[in-house]
SEZADO-670928 format. One record per residue (C-alpha): residue number from 0; residue in one letter; z, x, y. Coordinates in steps of 0.05 Angstrom, whole numbers, plus 5000, padded with zeros to 4 digits. Layout:
NUM,a,Z,X,Y
...
***
This chain:
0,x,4587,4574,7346
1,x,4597,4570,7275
2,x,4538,4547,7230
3,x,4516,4539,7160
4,x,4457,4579,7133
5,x,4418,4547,7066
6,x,4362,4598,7034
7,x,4312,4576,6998
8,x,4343,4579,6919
9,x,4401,4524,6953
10,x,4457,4572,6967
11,x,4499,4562,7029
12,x,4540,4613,7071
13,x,4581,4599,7136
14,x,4574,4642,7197
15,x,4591,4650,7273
16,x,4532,4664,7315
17,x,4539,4715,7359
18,x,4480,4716,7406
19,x,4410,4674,7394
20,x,4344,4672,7432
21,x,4279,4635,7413
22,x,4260,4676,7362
23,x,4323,4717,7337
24,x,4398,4709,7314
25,x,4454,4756,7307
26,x,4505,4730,7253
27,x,4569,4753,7231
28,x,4579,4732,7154
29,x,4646,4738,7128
30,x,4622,4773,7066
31,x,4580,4826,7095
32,x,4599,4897,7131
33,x,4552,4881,7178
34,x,4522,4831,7227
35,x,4455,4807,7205
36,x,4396,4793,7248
37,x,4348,4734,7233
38,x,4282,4724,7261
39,x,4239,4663,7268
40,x,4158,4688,7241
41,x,4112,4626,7245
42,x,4162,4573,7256
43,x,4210,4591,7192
44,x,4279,4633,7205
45,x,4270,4689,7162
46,x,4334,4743,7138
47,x,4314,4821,7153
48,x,4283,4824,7081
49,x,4241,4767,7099
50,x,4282,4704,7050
51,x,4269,4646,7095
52,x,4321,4597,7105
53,x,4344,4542,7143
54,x,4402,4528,7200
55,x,4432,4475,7164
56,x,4486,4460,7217
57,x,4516,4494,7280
58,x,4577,4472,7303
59,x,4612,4494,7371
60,x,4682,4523,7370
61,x,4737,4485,7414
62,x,4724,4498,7498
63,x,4641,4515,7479
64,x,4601,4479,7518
65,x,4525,4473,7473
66,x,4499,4436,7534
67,x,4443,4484,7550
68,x,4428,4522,7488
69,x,4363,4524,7469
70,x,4325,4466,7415
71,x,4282,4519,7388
72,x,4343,4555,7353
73,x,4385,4500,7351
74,x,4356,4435,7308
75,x,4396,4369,7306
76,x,4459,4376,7275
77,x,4511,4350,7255
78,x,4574,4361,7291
79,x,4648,4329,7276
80,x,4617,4277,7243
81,x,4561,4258,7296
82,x,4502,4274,7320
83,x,4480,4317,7380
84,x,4412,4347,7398
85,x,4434,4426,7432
86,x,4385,4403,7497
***
């Protein structure tokens, strides 16, 4: 699933999630070596150094089916131009 991350001082990066439970995210950015792990403390995503930011968008690749995955990491979104709740 790709998705766009927004941190707190506005900037935006795309990434692909790679695997998500209630309270933690693997990402893979584009710009980084390395996948980076985000963590949900107190109902805010937080990065490994503790910047909180916010899932701006996920959006499923062609043949994913979102049907089941979970509301607490996945907020409403927006998604080829509509809107779909993940559950």
């Amino acid at each position: 699933m790709r998705m766009t991350i927004r941190f707190e001082g506005g900037s935006r990066i795309e990434a692909v999630l790679l695997a998500a439970g209630r309270e933690r995210m693997r990402v893979a950015v584009d710009s980084e070596r390395d996948t980076i792990e985000l963590q949900k403390v107190y109902g805010v995503w937080r990065t490994e150094n503790g910047e909180a930011l916010e899932i701006e968008a996920m959006i499923p690749m062609a043949g994913m089916d979102v049907s089941g995955f979970c509301a607490a990491v996945c907020p409403v979104a927006l998604a080829a131009g509509r809107e779909f709740s993940c559950c």
